[in-house]
C-alpha positions as CSV (number, residue, x, y, z in Angstrom):
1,X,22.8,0.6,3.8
2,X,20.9,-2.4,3.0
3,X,20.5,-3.3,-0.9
4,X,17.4,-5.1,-2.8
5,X,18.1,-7.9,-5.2
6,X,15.2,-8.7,-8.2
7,X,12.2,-11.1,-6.8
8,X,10.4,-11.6,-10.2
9,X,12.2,-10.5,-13.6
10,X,12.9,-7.4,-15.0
11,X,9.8,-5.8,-17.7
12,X,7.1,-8.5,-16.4
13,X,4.9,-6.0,-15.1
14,X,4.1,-2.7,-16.6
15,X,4.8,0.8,-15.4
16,X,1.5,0.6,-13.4
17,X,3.0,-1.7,-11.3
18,X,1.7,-0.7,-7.8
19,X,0.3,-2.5,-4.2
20,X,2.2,-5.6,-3.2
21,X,0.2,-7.7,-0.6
22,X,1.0,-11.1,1.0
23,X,-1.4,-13.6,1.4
24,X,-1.2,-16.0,4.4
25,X,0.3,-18.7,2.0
26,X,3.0,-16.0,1.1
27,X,2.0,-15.7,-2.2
28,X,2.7,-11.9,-3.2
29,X,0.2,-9.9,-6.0
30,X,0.7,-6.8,-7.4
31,X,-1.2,-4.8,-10.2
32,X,-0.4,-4.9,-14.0
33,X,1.3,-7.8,-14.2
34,X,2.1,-8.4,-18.1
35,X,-0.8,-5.7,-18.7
36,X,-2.7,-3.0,-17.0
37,X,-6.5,-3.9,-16.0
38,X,-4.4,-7.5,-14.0
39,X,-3.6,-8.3,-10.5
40,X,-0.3,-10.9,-10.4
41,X,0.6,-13.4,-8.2
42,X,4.2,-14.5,-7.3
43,X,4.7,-17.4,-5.6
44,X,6.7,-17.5,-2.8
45,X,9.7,-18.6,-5.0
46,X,9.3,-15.6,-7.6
47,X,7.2,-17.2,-10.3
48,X,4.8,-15.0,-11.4
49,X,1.0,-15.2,-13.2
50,X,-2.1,-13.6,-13.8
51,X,-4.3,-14.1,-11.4
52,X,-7.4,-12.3,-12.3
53,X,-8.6,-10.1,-15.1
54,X,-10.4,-6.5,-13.8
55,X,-13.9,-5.3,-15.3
56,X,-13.0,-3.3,-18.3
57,X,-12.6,0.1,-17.9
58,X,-10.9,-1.0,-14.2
59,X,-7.3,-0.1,-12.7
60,X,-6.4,-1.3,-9.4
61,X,-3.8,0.3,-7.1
62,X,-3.7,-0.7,-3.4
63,X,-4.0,-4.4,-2.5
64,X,-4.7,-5.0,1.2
65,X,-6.0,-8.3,2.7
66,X,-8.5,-9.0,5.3
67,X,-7.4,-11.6,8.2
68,X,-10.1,-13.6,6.8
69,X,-8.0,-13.9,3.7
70,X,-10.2,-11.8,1.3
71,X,-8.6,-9.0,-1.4
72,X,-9.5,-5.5,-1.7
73,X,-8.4,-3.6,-4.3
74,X,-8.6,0.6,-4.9
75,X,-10.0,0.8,-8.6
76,X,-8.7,4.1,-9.3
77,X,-10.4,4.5,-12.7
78,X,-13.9,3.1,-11.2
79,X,-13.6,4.7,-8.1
80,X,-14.6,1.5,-6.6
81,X,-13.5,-0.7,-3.9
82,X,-13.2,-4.6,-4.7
83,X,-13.8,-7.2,-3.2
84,X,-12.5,-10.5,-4.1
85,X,-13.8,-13.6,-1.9
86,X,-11.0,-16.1,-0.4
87,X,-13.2,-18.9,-1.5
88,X,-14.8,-18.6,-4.6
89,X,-12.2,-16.1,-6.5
90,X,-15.0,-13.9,-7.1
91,X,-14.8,-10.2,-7.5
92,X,-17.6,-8.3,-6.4
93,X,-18.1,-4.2,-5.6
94,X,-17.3,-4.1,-2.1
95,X,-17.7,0.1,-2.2
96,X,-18.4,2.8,-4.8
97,X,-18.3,6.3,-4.0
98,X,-18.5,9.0,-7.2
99,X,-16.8,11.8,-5.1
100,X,-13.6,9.8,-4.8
101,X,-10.9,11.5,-7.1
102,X,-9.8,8.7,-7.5
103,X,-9.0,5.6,-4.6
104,X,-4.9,5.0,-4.9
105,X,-3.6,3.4,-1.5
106,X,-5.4,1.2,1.2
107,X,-4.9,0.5,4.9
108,X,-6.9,-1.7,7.3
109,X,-6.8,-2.7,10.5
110,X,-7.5,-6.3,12.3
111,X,-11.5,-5.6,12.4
112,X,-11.4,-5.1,8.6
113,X,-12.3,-1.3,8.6
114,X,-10.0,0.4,5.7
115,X,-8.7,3.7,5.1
116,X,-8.1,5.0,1.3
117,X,-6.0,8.0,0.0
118,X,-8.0,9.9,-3.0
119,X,-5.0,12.0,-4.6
120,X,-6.4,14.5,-7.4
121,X,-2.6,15.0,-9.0
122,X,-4.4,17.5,-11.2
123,X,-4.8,20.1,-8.6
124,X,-2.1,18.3,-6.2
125,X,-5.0,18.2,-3.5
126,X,-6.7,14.5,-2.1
127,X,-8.8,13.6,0.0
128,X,-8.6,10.5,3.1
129,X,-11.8,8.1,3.3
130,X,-13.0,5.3,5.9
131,X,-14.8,2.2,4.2
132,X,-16.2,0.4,7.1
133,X,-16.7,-3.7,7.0
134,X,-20.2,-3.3,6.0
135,X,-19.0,-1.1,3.3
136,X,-19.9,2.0,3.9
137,X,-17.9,5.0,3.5
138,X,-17.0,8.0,5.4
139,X,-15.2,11.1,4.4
140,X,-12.3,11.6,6.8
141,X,-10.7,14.7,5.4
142,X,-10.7,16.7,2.2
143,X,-8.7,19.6,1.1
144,X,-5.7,17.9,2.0
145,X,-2.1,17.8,0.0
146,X,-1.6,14.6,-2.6
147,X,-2.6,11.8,-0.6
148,X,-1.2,8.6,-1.3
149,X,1.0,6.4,1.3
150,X,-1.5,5.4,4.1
151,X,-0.9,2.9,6.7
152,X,-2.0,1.7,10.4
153,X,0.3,1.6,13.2
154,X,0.6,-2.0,14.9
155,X,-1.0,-1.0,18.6
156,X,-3.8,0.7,16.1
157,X,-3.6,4.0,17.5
158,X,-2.0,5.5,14.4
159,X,-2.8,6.2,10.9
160,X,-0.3,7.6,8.6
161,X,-0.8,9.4,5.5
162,X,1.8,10.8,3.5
163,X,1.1,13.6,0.4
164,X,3.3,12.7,-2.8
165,X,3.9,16.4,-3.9
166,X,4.2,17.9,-0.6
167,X,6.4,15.2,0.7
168,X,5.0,15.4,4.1
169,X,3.4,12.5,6.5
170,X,1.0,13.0,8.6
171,X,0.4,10.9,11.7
172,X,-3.3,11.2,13.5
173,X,-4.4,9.5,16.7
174,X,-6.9,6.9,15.6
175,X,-9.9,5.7,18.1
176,X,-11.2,2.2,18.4
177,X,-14.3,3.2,15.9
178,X,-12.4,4.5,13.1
179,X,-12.2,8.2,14.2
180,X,-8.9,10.4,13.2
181,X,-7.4,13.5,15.8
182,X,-5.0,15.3,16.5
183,X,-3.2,15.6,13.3
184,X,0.4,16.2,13.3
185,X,3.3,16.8,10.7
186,X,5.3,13.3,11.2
187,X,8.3,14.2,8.9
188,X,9.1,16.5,5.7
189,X,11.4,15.8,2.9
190,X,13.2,18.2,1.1
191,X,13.7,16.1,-2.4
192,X,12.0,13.6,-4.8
193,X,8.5,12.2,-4.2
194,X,6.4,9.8,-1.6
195,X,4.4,6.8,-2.4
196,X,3.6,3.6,-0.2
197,X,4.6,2.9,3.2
198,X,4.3,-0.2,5.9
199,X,4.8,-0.3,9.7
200,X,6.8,-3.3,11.1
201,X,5.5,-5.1,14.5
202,X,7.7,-2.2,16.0
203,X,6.1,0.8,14.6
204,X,8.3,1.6,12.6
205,X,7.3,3.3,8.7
206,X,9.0,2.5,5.7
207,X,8.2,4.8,3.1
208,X,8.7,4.4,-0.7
209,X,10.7,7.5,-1.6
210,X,9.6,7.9,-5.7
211,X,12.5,8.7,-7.8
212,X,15.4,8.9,-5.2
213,X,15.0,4.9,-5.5
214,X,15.1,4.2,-1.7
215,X,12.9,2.6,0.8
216,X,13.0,5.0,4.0
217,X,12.9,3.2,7.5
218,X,11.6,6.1,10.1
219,X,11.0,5.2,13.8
220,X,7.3,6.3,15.3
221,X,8.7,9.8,15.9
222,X,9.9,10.2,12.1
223,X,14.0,10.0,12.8
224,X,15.6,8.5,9.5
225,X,17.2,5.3,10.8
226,X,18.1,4.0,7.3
227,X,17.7,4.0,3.5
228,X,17.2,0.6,1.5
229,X,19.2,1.1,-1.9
230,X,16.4,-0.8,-4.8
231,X,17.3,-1.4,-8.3
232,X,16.1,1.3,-10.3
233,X,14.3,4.9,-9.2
234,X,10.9,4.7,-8.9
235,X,9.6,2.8,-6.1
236,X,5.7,2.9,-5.8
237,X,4.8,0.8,-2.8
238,X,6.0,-2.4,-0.4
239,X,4.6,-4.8,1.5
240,X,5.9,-7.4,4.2
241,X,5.8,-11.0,4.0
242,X,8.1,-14.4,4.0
243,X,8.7,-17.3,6.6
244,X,9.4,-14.9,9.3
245,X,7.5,-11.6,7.7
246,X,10.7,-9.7,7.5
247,X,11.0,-10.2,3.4
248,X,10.5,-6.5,2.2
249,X,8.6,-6.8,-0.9
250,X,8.8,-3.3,-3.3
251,X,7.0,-2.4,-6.9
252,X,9.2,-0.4,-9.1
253,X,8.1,0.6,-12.0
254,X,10.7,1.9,-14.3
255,X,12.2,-1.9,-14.0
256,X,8.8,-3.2,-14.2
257,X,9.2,-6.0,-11.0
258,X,9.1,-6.8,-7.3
259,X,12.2,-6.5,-5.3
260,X,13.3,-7.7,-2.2
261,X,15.1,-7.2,0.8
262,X,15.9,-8.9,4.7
263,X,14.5,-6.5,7.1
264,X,15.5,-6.5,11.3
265,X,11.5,-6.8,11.8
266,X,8.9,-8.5,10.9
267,X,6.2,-6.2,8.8
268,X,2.9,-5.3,10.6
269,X,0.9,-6.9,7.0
270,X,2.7,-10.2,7.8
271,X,1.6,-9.7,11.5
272,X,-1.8,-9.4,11.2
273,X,-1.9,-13.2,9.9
274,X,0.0,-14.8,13.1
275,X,-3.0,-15.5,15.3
C-alpha cells in the first residue's frame, strides 16, 4: 500500500479545505487556506499563502485550470462559476445559474468546456451541469444521487461522476460537443463516503474515499488496484502535478493540509499542460 507524507503543515487550512489544482509552474491552490472565503497557493516546495480573497458572501470548492492557464472556481454559496484571468489576477463571473443547488466539483476537458456536480446534501439528490467556453450552461441531468466527484477520462470519451451518499460512480460516454450517454454504474462501495477523483494519462480514477482516509486507484472498468493510506480520515479531493505529474496532491480536512504521494503515472490535470 502506498502511504502519503504532509506537503504543507498541519491546521493551515480550515476544515473547508477542498479542490487542489496545479498550475503549469506547479504551484498547487486549494480553498480556505488560513480562512474560508481564500484560495491558497503552495509552492512547489510546500510554502503556502493567500492568494486571493473571494467576494464576500463566496465559498469556492472545485479549482480546475484551463490550458490557457486561467482558474475556475465552483462558488458553492453564490452558485457561480469564477473566473480568474492568467494575466491580470482578476476575478470575474464566468457563469451564474440560480437553479444550481449548489456548484461543488469541476471537470474540463482540453477545449475548455467544464462539467460541475450540484449536490443538494439536504435531500441527498444533485444534479450534473455543462458550462460551455462561452459560458453558457446546460443541464446534463437532475434527479440524480449526491453528486460530487466528476472527472474526464484522458481519450475524452468519458466522464465520471460519483454520488457521495450513494457511494456509486457513474461513467457516461461523452461526444466531441459536450453530450453525455449511455450511463452506466462504474463501481459501488459498501462503506464510508466519496468525494474527488482524477484520471492518470492511463485512465485510470482515483477516488477520495471520505472518512475511510484512502485514496482509491480503479482501472477504466472500476477493479480496485490499490488504496493510498493519507494522514488523517477525511479526504475531500486530489489533484496531479510535480516534475513528472505523478505527485498525488490530496485536501484533508480533519488535518487541515495537502498531502502527498509518488504515483506509477503521471495525472491526466498535469497532462493537459504538456503540449
Amino acid at each position: 500500500m502506498l502511504a502519503s507524507t504532509a506537503f504543507t503543515s498541519p491546521s493551515g487550512f480550515t476544515r473547508g479545505i477542498e479542490g487542489p489544482a496545479c498550475d503549469r509552474e506547479g504551484n498547487v491552490y486549494a480553498v480556505n487556506y488560513a480562512r474560508a472565503s481564500t484560495v491558497g497557493r503552495a509552492t512547489p516546495a510546500g510554502e503556502v499563502s493567500v492568494f486571493l480573497d473571494l467576494p464576500e458572501g463566496s465559498v469556492a470548492s472545485g479549482i480546475r485550470f484551463n490550458r490557457q492557464g486561467d482558474m475556475f472556481l465552483a462558488d458553492y454559496a453564490k452558485h457561480n462559476i469564477f473566473k480568474v484571468d492568467k494575466e491580470t489576477q482578476e476575478l470575474s463571473v464566468f457563469a451564474h445559474e440560480p437553479r444550481m443547488n449548489q456548484p461543488n466539483d469541476l471537470a474540463i476537458t482540453r477545449g475548455g468546456v467544464l462539467f460541475a456536480s450540484d449536490p443538494n446534501w439536504k435531500d441527498s439528490t444533485g444534479n450534473l451541469w455543462r458550462i460551455d467556453p462561452d459560458g453558457s450552461i446546460t443541464l446534463l441531468e437532475a434527479g440524480m444521487g449526491t453528486t460530487n466527484g466528476i472527472e474526464v477520462s484522458p481519450d475524452e470519451k468519458t466522464l465520471y461522476v460519483n454520488e457521495t451518499v450513494q457511494r456509486k460512480i457513474w461513467a457516461y460516454d461523452l461526444s466531441a460537443n459536450g453530450e453525455i450517454s449511455n450511463k452506466r454504474l462504474l463501481v459501488e462501495f459498501d462503506d464510508h463516503l466519496l468525494d474527488g477523483m482524477r484520471c492518470d494519462m492511463a485512465g485510470n480514477l482515483y477516488v477520495t474515499r471520505y472518512g475511510k482516509g484512502v485514496i482509491a486507484k480503479l482501472s477504466p472498468q472500476g477493479e480496485l488496484l490499490l488504496e493510498v493510506q493519507l494522514e488523517g480520515t477525511d479526504c475531500t479531493n486530489l489533484t496531479f502535478g510535480g516534475p513528472e505529474g505523478r505527485h498525488g496532491y490530496v485536501t484533508v480536512a480533519d488535518t487541515g493540509n495537502l498531502q502527498v504521494f509518488l504515483a506509477d503515472q503521471p495525472g491526466r490535470c498535469w497532462g493537459m499542460w504538456q503540449d
